[in-house]
C-alpha positions in Angstrom: -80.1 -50.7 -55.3 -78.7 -47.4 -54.8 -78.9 -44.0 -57.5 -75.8 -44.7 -58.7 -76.3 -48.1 -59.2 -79.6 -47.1 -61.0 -77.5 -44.9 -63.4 -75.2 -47.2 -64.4 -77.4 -49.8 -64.8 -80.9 -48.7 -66.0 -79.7 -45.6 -67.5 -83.3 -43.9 -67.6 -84.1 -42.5 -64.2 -81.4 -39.4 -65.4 -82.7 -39.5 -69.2 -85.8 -36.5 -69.2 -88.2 -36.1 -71.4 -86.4 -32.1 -72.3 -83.0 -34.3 -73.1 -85.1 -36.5 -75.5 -86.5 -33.7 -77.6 -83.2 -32.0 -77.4 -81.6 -35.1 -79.6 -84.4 -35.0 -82.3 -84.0 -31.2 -82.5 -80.1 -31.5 -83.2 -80.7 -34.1 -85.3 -83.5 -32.3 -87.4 -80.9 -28.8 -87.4 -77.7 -30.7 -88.7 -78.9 -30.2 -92.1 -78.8 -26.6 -91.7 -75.1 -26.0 -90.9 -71.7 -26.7 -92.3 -69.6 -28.0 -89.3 -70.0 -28.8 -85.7 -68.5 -28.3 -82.4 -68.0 -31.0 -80.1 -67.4 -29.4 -76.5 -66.5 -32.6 -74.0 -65.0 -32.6 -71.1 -61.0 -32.0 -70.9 -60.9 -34.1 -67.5 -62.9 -37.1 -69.3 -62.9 -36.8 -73.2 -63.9 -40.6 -73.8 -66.9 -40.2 -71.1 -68.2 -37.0 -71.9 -68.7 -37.9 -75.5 -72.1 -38.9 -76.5 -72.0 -41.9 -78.9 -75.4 -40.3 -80.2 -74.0 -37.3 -81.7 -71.5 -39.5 -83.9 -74.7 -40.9 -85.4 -76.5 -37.2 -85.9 -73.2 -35.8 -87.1 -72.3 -38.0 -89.4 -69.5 -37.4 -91.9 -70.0 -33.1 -91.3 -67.1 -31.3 -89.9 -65.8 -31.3 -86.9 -63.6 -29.6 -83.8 -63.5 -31.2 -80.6 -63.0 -28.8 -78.2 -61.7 -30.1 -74.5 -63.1 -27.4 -72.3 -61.6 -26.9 -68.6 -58.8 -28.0 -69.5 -56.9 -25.5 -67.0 -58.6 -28.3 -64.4 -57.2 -31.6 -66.9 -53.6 -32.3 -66.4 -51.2 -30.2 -68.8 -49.4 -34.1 -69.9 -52.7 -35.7 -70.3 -53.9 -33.1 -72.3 -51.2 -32.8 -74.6 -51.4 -36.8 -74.9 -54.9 -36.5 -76.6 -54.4 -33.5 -78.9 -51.7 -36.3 -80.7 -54.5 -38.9 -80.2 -56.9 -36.2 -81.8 -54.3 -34.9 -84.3 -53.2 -38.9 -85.3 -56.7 -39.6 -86.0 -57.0 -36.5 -88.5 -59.4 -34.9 -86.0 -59.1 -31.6 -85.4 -59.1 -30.5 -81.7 -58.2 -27.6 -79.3 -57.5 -27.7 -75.3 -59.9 -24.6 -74.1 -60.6 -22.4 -70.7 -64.7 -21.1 -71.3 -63.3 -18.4 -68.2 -60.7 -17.7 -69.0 -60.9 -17.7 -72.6 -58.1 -20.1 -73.7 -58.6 -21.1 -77.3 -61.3 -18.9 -78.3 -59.2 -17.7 -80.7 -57.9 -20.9 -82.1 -61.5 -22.4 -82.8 -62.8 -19.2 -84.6 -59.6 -19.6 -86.7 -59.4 -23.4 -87.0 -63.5 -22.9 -88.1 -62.6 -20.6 -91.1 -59.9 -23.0 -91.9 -62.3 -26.2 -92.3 -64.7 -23.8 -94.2 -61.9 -22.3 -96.5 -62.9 -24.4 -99.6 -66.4 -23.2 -98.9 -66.2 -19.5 -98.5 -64.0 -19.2 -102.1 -66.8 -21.6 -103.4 -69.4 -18.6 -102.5 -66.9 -15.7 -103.5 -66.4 -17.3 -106.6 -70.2 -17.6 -107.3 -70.3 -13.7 -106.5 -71.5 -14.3 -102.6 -69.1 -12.3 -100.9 -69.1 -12.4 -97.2 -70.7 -15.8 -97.3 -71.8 -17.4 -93.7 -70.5 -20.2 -91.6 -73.3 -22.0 -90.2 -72.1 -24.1 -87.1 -73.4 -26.2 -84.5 -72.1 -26.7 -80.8 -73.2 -30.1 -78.9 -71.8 -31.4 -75.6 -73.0 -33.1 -72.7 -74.6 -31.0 -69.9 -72.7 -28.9 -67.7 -69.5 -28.6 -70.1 -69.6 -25.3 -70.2 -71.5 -24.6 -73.4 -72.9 -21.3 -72.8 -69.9 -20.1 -70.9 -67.5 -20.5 -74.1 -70.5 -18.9 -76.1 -70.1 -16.2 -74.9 -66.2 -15.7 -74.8 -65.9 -16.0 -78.4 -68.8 -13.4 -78.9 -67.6 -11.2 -76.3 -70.8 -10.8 -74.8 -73.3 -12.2 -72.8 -75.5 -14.1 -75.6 -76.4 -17.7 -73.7 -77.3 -18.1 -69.9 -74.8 -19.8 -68.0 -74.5 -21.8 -64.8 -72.7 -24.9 -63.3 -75.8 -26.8 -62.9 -76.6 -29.4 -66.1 -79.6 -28.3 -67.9 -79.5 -24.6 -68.3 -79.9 -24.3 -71.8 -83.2 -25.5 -72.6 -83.7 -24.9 -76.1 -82.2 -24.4 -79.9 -80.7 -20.8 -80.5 -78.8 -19.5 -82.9 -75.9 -16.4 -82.0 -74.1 -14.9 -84.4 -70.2 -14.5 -83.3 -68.6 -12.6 -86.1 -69.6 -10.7 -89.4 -69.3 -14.2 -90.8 -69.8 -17.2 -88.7 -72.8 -17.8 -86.5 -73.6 -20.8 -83.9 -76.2 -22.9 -83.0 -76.6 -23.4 -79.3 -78.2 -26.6 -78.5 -78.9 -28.2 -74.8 -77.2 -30.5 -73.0 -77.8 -33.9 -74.1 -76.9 -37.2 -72.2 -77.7 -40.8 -74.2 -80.1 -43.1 -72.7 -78.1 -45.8 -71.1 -74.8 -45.8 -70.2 -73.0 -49.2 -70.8 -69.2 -48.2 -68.7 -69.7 -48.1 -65.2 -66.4 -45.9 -65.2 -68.0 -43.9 -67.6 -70.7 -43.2 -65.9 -68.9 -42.5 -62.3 -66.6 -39.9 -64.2 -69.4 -38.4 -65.9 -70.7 -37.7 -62.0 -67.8 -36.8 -60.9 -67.8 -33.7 -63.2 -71.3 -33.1 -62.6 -72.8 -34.3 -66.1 -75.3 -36.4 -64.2 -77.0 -34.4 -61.5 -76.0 -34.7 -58.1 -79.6 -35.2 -57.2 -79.6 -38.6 -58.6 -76.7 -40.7 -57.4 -75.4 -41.6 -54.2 -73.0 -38.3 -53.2 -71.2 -40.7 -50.4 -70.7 -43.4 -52.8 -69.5 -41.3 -55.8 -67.3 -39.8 -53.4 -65.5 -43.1 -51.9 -65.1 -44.0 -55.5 -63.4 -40.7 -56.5 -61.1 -41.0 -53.7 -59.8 -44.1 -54.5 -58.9 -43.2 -58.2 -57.1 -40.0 -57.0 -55.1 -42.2 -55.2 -54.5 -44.2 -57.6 -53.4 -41.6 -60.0 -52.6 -38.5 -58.0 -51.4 -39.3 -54.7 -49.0 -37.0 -54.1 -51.9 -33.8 -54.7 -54.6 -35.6 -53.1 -52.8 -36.2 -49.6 -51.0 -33.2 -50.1 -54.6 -30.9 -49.8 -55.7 -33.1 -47.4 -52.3 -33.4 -45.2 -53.0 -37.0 -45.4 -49.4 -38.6 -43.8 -47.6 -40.1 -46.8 -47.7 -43.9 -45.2 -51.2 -43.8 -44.8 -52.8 -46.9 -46.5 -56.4 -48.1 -46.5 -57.9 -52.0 -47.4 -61.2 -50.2 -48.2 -61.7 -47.5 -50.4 -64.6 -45.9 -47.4 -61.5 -45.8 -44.9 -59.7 -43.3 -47.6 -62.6 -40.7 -47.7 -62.7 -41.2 -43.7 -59.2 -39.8 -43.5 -60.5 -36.5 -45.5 -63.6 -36.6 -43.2 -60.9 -36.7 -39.9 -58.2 -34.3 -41.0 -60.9 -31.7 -42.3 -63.0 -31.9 -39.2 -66.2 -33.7 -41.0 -67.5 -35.2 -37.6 -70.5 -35.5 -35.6 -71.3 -36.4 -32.2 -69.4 -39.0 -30.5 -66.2 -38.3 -33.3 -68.4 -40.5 -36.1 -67.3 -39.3 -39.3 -70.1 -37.3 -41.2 -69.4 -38.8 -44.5 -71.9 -36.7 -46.6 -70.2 -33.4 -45.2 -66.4 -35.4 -46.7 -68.1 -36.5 -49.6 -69.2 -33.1 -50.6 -65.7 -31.1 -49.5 -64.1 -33.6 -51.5 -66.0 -33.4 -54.5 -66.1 -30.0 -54.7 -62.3 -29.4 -54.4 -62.1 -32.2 -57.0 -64.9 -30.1 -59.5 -62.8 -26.8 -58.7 -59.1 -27.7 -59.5 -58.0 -27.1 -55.8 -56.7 -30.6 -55.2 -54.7 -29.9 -58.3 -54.9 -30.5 -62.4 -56.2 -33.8 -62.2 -57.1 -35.9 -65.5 -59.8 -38.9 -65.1 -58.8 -40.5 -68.3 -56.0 -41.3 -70.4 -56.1 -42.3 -74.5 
């Protein structure tokens, strides 16, 4: 059975003993603030978010923030802000670089917490606090947008999963301050597609599924979906067809020299170019999921 096949199926090789005490930590915190972020995944909303955080949140406030979406498609993103927006949910396309809609979820939070804040100015607490909370899967970019809406450097970053290890709270205004939380994955994952997309962005460490595989599937849904930019970046002739989703990522391996001796194809070398062109938007804005 390979890694991948162990994460889709088992679902526990991946699931730590740090992710485990992260979920009773959030859960034992959400008493302590007033709404919550949801940061998933702009390229796969429905697999990067955690079915467990629905139970710890509850009925608390909520903004569901799609983060690199500047890597989503512009169409696809538009399509699930109306999914978003039709299910009363409030939600905002963001950029954690760049900084694209840091502005808009400071101001959407002060608009959720209105009713609140004249509640405490009434009662003679002026300049009453926001307590939020910001969850996500590992490797969203968490600490990255932390630190764009404080304007400083206030939660260590990285584009491995697992850099934030424990609770911490940041204050980001005079008024509103932010739980950090770590990354946190749920014990078994049911969707096979699911659980390839969540690899494909990197959620689940590289380290414990099958790169080659991962990468054979990947090309065969860009295909599917994104032709055009995918044999475009790979100056793949426009007739080429394959039977087998392996001959696809052989193609890559051939036109981007991904060969060893004799003319084999090294397919862990094409995996890898592929996937990381995918994970850094050079193929194009590509979208994994659709509502």
């Amino acid at each position: 059975m390979s890694k991948v096949d162990n994460v889709e199926r088992n679902g526990i090789n991946w699931y730590p003993g740090h992710m485990a005490k992260a979920r009773r930590e959030i859960g034992e915190a959400m008493s302590k603030v007033d709404l919550v972020f949801e940061l998933v995944d702009a390229r796969c909303p429905e697999a990067s978010r955690n079915p467990i955080l629905n139970e710890l949140i509850g009925k608390k406030p909520r903004i569901i923030i799609l983060n690199k979406a500047d890597l989503a498609d512009e169409k696809v993103n538009k399509m699930w802000i109306e999914r978003f927006k039709k299910e009363n949910q409030s939600a905002i396309l963001a950029d954690s670089v760049k900084g694209t809609g840091v502005k808009e979820i400071v101001k959407a939070a002060y608009l959720i917490m209105d009713e609140k804040l004249k509640k405490q100015e009434a009662k003679g607490m002026v300049g009453g606090n926001i307590k939020a909370m910001i969850v996500g899967i590992p490797n969203v970019g968490k600490s990255t947008l932390i630190n764009k809406i404080a304007g400083k450097q206030t939660a260590n970053t990285g584009n491995k999963p697992g850099v934030t290890k424990k609770n911490q709270w940041i204050r980001l205004d005079d008024r509103l301050q932010l739980l950090d939380t770590p990354g946190v994955l749920w014990p078994k994952l049911d969707d096979e597609v699911h659980a390839r997309h969540l690899a494909y962005v990197e959620a689940i460490k590289d380290e414990v599924v099958e790169i080659e595989e991962i990468a054979v599937q990947l090309a065969d849904e860009l295909a599917q979906n994104y032709k055009k930019e995918l044999y475009e970046r790979f100056k793949i002739a426009d007739d080429f067809s394959y039977e087998m989703p392996y001959e696809l990522l052989e193609e890559i391996g051939r036109k981007r020299g991904c060969l060893i001796k004799g003319g084999e194809i090294d397919y862990n070398k094409a995996a890898n170019v592929l996937i990381d062109e995918f994970r850094s938007g050079k193929i194009g804005r590509l979208s994994l999921e659709r509502p």
